[in-house]
C-alpha positions as CSV (number, residue, x, y, z in Angstrom):
1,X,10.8,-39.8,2.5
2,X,10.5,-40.6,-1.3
3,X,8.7,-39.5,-4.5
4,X,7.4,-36.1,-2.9
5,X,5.8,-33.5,-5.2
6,X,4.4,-30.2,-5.2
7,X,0.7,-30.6,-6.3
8,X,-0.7,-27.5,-6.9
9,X,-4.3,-26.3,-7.7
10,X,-5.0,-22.8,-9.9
11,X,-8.8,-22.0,-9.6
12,X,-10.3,-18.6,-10.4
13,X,-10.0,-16.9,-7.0
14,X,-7.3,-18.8,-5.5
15,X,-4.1,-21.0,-5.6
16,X,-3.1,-23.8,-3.6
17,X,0.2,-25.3,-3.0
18,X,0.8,-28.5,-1.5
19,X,4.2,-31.1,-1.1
20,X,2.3,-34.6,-1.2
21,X,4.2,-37.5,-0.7
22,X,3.7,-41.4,-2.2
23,X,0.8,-42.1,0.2
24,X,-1.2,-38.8,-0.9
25,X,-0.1,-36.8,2.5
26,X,-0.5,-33.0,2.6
27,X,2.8,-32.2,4.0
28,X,2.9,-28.4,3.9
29,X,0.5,-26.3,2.2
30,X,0.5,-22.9,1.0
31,X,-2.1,-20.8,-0.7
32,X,-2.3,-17.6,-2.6
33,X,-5.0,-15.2,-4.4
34,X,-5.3,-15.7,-8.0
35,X,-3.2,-13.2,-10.2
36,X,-5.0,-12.0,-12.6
37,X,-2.6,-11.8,-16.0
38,X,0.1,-14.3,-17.1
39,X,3.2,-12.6,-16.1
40,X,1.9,-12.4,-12.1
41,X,0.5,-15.4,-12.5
42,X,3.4,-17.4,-13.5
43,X,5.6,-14.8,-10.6
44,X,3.2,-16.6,-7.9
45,X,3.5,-20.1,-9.1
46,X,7.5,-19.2,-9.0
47,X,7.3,-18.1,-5.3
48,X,4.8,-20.6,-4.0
49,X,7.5,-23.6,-5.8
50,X,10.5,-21.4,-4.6
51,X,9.3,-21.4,-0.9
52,X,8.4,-25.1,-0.5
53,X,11.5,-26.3,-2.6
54,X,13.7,-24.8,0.5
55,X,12.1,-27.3,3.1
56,X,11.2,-30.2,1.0
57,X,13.1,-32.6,-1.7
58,X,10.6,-31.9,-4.2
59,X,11.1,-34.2,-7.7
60,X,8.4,-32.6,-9.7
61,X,5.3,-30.5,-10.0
62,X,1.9,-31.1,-10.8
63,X,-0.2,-28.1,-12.2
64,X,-3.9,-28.8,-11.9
65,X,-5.8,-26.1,-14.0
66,X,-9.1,-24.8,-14.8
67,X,-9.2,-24.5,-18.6
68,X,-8.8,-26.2,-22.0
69,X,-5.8,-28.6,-22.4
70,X,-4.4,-30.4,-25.5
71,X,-4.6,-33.6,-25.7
72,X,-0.9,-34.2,-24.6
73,X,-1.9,-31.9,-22.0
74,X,1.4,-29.7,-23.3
75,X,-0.4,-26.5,-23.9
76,X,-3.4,-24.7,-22.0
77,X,-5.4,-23.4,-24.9
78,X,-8.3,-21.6,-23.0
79,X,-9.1,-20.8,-19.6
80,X,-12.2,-19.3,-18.7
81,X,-11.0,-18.1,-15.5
82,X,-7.6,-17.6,-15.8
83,X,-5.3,-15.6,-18.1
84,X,-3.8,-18.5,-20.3
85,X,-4.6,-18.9,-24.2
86,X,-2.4,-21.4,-26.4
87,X,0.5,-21.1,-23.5
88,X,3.3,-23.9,-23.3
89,X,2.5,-23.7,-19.8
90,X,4.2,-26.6,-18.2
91,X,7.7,-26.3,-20.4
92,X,8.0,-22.3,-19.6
93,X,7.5,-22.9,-15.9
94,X,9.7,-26.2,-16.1
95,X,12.8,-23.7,-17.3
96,X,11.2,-21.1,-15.2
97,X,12.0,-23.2,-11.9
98,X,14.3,-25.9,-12.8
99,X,11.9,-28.9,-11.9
100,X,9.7,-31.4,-14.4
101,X,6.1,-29.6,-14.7
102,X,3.0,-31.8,-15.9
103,X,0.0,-29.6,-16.1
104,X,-3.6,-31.4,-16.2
105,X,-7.4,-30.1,-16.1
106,X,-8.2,-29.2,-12.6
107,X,-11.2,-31.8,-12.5
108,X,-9.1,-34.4,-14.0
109,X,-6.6,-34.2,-10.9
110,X,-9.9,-34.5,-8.6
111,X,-10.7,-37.4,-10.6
112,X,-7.5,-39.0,-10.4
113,X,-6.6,-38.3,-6.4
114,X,-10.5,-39.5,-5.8
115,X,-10.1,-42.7,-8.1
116,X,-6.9,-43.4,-6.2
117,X,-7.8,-42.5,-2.3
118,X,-10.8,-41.5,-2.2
119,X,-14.7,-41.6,-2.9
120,X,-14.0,-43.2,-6.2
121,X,-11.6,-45.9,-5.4
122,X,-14.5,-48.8,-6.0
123,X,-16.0,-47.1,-9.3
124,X,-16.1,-49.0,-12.5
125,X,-17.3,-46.0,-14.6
126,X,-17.1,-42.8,-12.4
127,X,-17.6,-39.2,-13.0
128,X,-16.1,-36.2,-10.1
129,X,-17.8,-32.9,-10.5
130,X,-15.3,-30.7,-9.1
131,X,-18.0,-27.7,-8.1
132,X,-16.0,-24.6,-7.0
133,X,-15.7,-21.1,-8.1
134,X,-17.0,-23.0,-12.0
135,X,-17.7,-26.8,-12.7
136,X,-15.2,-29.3,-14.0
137,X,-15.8,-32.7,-14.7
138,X,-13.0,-35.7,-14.9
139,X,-15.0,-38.9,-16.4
140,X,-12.8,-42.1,-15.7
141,X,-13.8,-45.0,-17.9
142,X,-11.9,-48.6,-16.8
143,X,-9.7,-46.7,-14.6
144,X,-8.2,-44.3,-17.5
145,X,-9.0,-40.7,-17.9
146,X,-11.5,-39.9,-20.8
147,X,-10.2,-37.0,-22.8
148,X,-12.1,-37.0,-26.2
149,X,-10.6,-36.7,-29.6
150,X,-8.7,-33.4,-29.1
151,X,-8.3,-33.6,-24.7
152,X,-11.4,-31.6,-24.0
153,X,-13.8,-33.7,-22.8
154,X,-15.7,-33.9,-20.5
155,X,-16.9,-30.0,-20.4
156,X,-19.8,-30.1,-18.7
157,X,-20.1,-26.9,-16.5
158,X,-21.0,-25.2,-19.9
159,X,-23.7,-27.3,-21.1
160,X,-26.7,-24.6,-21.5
161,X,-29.5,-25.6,-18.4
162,X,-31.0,-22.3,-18.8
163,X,-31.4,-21.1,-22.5
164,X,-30.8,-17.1,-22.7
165,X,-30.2,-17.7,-19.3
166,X,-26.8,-15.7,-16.8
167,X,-23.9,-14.6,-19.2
168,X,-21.1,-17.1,-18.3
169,X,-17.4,-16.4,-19.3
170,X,-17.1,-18.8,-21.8
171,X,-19.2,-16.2,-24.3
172,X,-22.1,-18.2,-23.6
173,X,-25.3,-17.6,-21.2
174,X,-27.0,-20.3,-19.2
175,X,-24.2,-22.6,-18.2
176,X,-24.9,-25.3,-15.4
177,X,-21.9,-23.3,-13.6
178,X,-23.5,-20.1,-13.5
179,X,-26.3,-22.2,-11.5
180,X,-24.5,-24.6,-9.7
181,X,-21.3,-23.3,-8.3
182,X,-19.8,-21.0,-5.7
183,X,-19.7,-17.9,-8.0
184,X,-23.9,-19.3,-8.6
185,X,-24.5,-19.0,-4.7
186,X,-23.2,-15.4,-4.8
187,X,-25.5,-14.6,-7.7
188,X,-28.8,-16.5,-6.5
189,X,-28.9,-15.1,-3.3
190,X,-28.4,-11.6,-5.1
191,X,-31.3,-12.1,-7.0
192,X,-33.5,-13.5,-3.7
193,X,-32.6,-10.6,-1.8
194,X,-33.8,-8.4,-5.1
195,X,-37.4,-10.3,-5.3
196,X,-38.3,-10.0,-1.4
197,X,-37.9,-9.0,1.9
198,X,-36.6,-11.4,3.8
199,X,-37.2,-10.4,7.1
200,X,-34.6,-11.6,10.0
201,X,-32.3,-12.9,7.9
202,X,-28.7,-12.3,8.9
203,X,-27.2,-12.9,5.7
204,X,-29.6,-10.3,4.3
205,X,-28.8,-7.9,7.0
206,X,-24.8,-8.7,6.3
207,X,-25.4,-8.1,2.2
208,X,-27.1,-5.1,3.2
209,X,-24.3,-3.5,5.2
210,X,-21.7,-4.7,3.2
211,X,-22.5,-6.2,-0.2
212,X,-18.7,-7.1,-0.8
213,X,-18.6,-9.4,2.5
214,X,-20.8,-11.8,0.3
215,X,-19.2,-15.0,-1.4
216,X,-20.1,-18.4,-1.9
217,X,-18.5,-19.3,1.8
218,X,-20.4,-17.1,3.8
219,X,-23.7,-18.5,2.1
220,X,-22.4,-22.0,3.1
221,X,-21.6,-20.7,6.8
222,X,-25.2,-18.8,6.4
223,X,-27.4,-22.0,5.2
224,X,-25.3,-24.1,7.6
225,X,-26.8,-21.6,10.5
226,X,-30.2,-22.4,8.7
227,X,-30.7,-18.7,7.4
228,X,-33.6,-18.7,5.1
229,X,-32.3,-16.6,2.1
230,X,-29.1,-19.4,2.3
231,X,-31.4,-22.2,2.7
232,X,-33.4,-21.2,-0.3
233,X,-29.9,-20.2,-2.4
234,X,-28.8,-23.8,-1.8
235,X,-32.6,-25.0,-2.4
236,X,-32.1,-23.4,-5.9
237,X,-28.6,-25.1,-6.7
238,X,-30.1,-28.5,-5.9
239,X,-32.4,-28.4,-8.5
240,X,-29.8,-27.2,-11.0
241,X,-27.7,-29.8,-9.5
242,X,-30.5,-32.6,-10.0
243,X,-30.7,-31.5,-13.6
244,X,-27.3,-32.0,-14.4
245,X,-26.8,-34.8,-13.0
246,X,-29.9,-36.2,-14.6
247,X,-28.9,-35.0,-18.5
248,X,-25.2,-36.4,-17.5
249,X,-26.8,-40.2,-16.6
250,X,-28.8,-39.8,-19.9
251,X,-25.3,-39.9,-21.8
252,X,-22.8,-41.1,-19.6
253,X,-24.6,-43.6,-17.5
254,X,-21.9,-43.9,-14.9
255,X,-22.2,-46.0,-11.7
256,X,-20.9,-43.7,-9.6
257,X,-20.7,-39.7,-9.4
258,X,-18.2,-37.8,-7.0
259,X,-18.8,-34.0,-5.7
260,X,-15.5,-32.3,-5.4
261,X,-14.2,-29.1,-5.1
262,X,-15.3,-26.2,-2.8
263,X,-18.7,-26.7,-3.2
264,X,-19.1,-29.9,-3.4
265,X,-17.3,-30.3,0.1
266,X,-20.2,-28.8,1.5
267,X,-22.5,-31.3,0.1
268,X,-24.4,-32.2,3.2
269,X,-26.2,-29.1,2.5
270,X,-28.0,-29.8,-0.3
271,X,-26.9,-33.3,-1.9
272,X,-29.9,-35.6,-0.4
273,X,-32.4,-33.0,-2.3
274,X,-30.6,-33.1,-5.7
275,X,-30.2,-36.8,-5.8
276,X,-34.0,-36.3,-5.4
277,X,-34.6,-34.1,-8.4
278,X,-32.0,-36.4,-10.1
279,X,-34.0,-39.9,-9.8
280,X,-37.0,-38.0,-10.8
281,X,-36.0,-36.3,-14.0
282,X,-33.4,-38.6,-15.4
283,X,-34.9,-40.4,-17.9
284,X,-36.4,-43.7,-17.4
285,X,-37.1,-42.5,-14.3
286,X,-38.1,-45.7,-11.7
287,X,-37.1,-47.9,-14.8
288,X,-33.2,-48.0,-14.4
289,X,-30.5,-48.1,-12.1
290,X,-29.1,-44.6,-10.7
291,X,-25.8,-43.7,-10.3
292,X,-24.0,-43.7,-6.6
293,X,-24.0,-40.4,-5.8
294,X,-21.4,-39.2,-3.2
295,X,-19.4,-36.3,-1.6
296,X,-15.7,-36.1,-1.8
297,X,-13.2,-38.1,0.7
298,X,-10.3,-35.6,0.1
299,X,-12.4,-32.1,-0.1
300,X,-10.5,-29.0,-1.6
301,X,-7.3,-31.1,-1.3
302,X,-8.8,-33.1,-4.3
303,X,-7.3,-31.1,-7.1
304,X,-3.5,-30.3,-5.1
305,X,-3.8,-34.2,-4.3
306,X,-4.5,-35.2,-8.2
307,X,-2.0,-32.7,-9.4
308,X,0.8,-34.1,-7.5
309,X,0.0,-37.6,-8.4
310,X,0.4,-36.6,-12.1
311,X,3.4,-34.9,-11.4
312,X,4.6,-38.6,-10.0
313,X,2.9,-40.6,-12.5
314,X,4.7,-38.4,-15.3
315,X,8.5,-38.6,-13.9
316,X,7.7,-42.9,-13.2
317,X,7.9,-42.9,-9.6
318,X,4.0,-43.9,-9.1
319,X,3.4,-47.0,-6.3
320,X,0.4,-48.8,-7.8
321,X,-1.0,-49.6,-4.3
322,X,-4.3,-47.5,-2.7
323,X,-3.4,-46.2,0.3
324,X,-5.6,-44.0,2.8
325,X,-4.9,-40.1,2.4
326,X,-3.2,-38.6,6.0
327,X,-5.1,-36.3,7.2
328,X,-3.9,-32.1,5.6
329,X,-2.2,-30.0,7.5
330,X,-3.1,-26.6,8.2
331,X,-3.0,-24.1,5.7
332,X,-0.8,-20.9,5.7
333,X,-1.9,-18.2,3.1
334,X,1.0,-15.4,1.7
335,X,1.4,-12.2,3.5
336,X,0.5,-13.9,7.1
337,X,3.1,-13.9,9.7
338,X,5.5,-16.4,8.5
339,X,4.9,-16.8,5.0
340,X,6.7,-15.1,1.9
């Protein structure tokens, strides 16, 4: 095999490791809970790295992370939910494991594996939302990467939908990701259980007996079983969705929008009533064309897959060709039988 990396996605709860190879397979996959300073952080990128480097000819690695890059992408100024500020990230883990490291912004890596295998392969102007534990957003205009003037843009999950609204961790309160996100799920359904009585719902009954067991999964598993306290969660993030994605057309205008990330791979749950909301509060409404709106092709794997591609694009090895993504194999998580 040729030109295999390590892609490997750092998101608020967890980590995932993947070698990739030139056609955007998932060879072997590894993933681990988020660390919570620098130090154990860096320790877990260092083991997950160390433990695919012994089976696999890796060349580089591709760091796809949830935060505030500069513009040559060099150092990760700010991370909401992770431990980094104004860290040379990708030249202290370069020396730290003897391999070229290119880091880029999580949703940017969604935006680049989708604009090269998947939903977004046939965009002109296209947007991914990566929707997970927070909301990214990777704008690609004319098939490049839109940073901004100082490699910021486009931050979107901390636009304010809800003035004085939930405290986010950016310092501010009312971000569209403390509505429209996994981490928003987990709150919403908080705050239904708190304002009724919900009767036979199993989710309610689960929160009840265990208020830890509840995260943004088990409300997707929940509303997928058609529970009503998840069906109305999910009722909730559609219309923050649709507001979004109606103040994003009003300045971007893009032809096409892509729902990545965690979330957004369970878009089948709530994606035909947000486009609704959308087309009706956009503005202009029934007067102008509406964006494509579509889930992700590559799920999850979005970020790992985008993350290794920069790793490739970055040490010259990239095949200009679109190719269809294999599909992932399983994942093993640290600590299971196995595993480091």
């Amino acid at each position: 095999m040729t030109a295999l990396t390590i892609g490997i996605d750092i998101g608020g709860t967890s980590v995932r490791a993947s070698v990739v190879d030139d056609k955007g397979a998932m060879l072997d996959t590894l993933r681990a809970a988020t660390p919570q300073t620098a130090d154990a952080l860096e320790h877990c990128l260092d083991r997950l790295v160390g433990e695919l480097v012994s089976r696999w000819a890796v060349k580089a690695v591709g760091l796809a992370i949830a935060g505030f890059l500069t513009r040559d992408r060099q150092i990760v100024r700010f991370a909401p939910h992770l431990p980094w500020r104004e860290a040379a990230v990708a030249a202290d883990m370069s020396a730290r494991i003897g391999l070229p490291v290119f880091t880029e912004h999580d949703a940017n890596a969604a935006a680049v594996a989708e604009f090269r295998y998947g939903a977004a392969a046939r965009g002109h102007n296209s947007l991914v939302l990566a929707i997970g534990t927070g909301i990214g957003a990777g704008l690609i205009l004319d098939g490049e990467i839109y940073r901004g003037s100082f490699g910021v843009a486009p931050e979107l999950g901390h636009l304010t939908i809800v003035p004085g609204g939930r405290r986010c961790s950016c310092g501010k309160a009312g971000c569209w990701e403390r509505y429209c996100s996994g981490t928003a799920l987990v709150d919403t359904v908080i705050e239904l259980l708190a304002d009724g009585d919900w009767g036979r719902s199993a989710l309610a009954a689960d929160v009840a007996a265990d208020p830890g067991s509840l995260t943004g999964r088990r409300v997707a598993r929940a509303a997928a079983d058609g529970d009503a306290v998840a069906v109305a969660a999910y009722s909730q993030l559609a219309l923050s969705l649709g507001q979004g994605l109606a103040m994003i057309a009003d300045i971007f205008d893009p032809d096409l929008i892509v729902l990545a990330g965690g979330v957004g791979a369970s878009s089948g749950l709530f994606l035909d009533e947000a486009r609704e909301h959308y087309a009706r509060l956009v503005t202009g409404a029934g007067y102008r064309q509406l964006a494509r709106i579509r889930g992700t092709q590559l799920g999850e794997a979005a970020g790992v897959i985008g993350a290794a591609e920069v790793a490739r694009q970055g040490i010259g090895a990239t095949d200009p060709r679109f190719v269809t993504v294999a599909a992932p194999t399983p994942v093993r998580t640290l600590g299971e039988p196995g595993s480091p």
